[in-house]
VEXMAR-865966 format. One line per 4 residues: their letters; for each residue x, y, z of C-alpha. Coordinates in steps of 0.05 Angstrom, whole numbers. Example, Ala and Ser with C-alpha at 12.3 -4.5 7.8 and 13.67 -1.06 7.14 Angstrom:
VEXMAR-865966
as	246/-90/156 ~ 273/-21/143
This chain:
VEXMAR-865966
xxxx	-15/245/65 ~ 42/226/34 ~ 49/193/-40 ~ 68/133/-21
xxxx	10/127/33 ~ -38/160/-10 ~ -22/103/-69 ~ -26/42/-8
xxxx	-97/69/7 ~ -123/68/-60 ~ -90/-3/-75 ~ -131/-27/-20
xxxx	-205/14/-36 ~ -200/-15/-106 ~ -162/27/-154 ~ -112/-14/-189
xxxx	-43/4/-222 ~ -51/14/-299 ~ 11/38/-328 ~ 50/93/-287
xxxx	-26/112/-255 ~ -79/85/-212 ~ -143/77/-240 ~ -217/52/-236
xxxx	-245/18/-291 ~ -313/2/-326 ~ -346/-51/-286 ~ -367/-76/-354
xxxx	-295/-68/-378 ~ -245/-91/-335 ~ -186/-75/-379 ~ -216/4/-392
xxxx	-196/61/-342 ~ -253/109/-337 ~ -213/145/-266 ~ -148/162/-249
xxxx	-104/187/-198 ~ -46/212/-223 ~ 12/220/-170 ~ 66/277/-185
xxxx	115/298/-144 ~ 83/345/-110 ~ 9/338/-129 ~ -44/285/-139
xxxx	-90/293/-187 ~ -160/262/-206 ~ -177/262/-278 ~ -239/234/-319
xxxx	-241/202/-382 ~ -294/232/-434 ~ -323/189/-488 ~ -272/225/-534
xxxx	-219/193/-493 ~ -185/250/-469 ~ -168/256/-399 ~ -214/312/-357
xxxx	-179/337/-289 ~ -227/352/-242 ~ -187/347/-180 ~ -119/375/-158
xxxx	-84/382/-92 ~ -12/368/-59 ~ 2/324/-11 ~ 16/373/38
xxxx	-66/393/41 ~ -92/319/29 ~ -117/291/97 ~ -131/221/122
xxxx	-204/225/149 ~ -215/159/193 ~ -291/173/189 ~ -298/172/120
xxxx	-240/122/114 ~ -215/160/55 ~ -169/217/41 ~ -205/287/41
xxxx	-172/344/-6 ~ -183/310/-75 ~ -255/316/-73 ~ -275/235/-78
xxxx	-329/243/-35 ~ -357/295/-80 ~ -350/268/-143 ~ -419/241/-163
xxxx	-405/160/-168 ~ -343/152/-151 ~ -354/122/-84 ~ -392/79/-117
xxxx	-344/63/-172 ~ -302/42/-119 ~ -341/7/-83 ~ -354/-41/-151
xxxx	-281/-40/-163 ~ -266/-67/-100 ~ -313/-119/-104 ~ -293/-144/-175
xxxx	-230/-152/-137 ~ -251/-191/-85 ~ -289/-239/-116 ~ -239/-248/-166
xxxx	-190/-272/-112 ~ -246/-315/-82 ~ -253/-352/-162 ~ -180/-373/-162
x	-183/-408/-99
């Protein structure tokens, strides 16, 4: 996957652009990042924030390696379907969005 597709995907599955990086946020807290994905040039990484507030990375991989799995419906390499509650994270960030678009109408 490329960046550019790799950024469309998660735009759509509920991450949201915060700053210069992608991220999932407390369903409690819309305005607080918990995930990222942070797209370099030639990597993309996943990092966690502690309660410090430091960033974590837990998951690192180019482009080059990160796959599109049409199964799964999500991109395999960066280890989101490993991460324990992510999915799930998304899933609740995705539906926060939703029904926040259904609200204004």
């Amino acid at each position: 996957m490329t960046k550019d597709e790799l950024q469309t995907w998660a735009l759509a599955n509920g991450w949201q652009l915060m700053g210069e990086h992608l991220c999932l946020v407390k369903p409690t807290r819309a305005t607080e990042a918990i995930v990222r994905m942070v797209l370099k040039a030639t990597v993309a990484q996943i990092e966690i924030k502690k309660p410090s507030g430091k960033w974590d990375k837990v998951a690192s991989e180019s482009y080059a390696k990160i796959t599109y799995d049409d199964h799964a419906e999500m991109p395999m390499g960066l280890g989101l379907a490993t991460i324990s509650g992510l999915t799930m994270l998304m899933r609740d960030n995705k539906d926060r969005q939703a029904f926040s678009k259904l609200s204004k109408i």
